[in-house]
N, C-alpha and C positions, 0 to 999 in steps of 0.2 A: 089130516091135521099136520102129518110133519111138514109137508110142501106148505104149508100155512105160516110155519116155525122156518121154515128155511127161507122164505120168501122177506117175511120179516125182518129176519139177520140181515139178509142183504142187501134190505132198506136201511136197514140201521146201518151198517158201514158204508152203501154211498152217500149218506145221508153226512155220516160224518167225515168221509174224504171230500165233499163237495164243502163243505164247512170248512175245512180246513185250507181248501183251495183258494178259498173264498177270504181268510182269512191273513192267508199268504200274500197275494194280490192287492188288499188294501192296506198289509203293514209295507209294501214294496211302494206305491205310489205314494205314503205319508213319507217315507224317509228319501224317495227323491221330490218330493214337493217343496222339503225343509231348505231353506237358503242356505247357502255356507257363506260363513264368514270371511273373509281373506286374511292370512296372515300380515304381521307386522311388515315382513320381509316383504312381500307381494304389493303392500301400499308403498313401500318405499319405493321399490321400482315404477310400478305405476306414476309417482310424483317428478323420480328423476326423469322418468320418460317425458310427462309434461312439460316441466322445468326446459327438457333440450328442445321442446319440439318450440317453446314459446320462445328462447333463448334465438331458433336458427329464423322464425318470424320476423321478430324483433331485425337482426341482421340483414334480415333481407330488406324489410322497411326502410332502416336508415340508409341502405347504398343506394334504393332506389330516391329516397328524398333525396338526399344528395347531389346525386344526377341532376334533380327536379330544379336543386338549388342552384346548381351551377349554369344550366339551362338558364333558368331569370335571371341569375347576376350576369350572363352574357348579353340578354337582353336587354337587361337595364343600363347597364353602360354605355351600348351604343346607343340608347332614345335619351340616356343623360346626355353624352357625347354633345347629338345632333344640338339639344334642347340648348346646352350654353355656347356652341357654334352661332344657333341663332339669336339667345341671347345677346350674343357677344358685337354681332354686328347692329343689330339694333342700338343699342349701347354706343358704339364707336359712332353709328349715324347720328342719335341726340349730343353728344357732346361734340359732337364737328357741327352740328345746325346751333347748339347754345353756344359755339366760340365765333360762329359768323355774324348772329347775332351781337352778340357782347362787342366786338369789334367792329359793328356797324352801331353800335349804339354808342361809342367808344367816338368815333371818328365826327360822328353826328353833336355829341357833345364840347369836342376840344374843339370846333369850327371857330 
């Protein structure tokens, strides 16, 4: 009977170190499963970080626009350029065809 009694005891203490183990183990995974919060201090960082990173975006955007703009306003000047170059002779031919005109009609009338 005593190995009965002693066998017992030492079901009952593994019984309750495994309990305990067991108890330890699930309060350890509950408290890192919990989210933390971030400090005020830690959003604010976080925001000026954003803040720079969309500030040096932004910068980059506009020099490259720019670029972008300067490029077509290069090119738009020379296709203006060409465009009243040829306007312009066009222009110079109708008014020297309506002066020869007019001065043949001109000639034809004082007869």
């Amino acid at each position: 009977m005593r190995s009965l009694k002693q066998s017992s005891k030492k079901f009952i203490k593994m019984k309750t170190q495994l309990l305990s183990l067991a108890a330890l183990v699930f309060f350890s995974i509950a408290v890192s499963a919990q989210e933390t919060k971030p400090t005020v201090k830690e959003e604010v960082k976080k925001d000026a970080k954003a803040v720079g990173t969309a500030v040096e975006k932004g910068a980059d955007w506009t020099a490259d626009t720019a670029k972008k703009g300067v490029k077509a306003t290069e090119k738009g000047i020379k296709k203006s350029t060409k465009w009243t170059k040829k306007t312009a002779k066009k222009g110079k031919k109708a008014v020297k065809e309506g002066y020869e005109d007019t001065k043949e009609y001109v000639k034809k009338e004082t007869k």
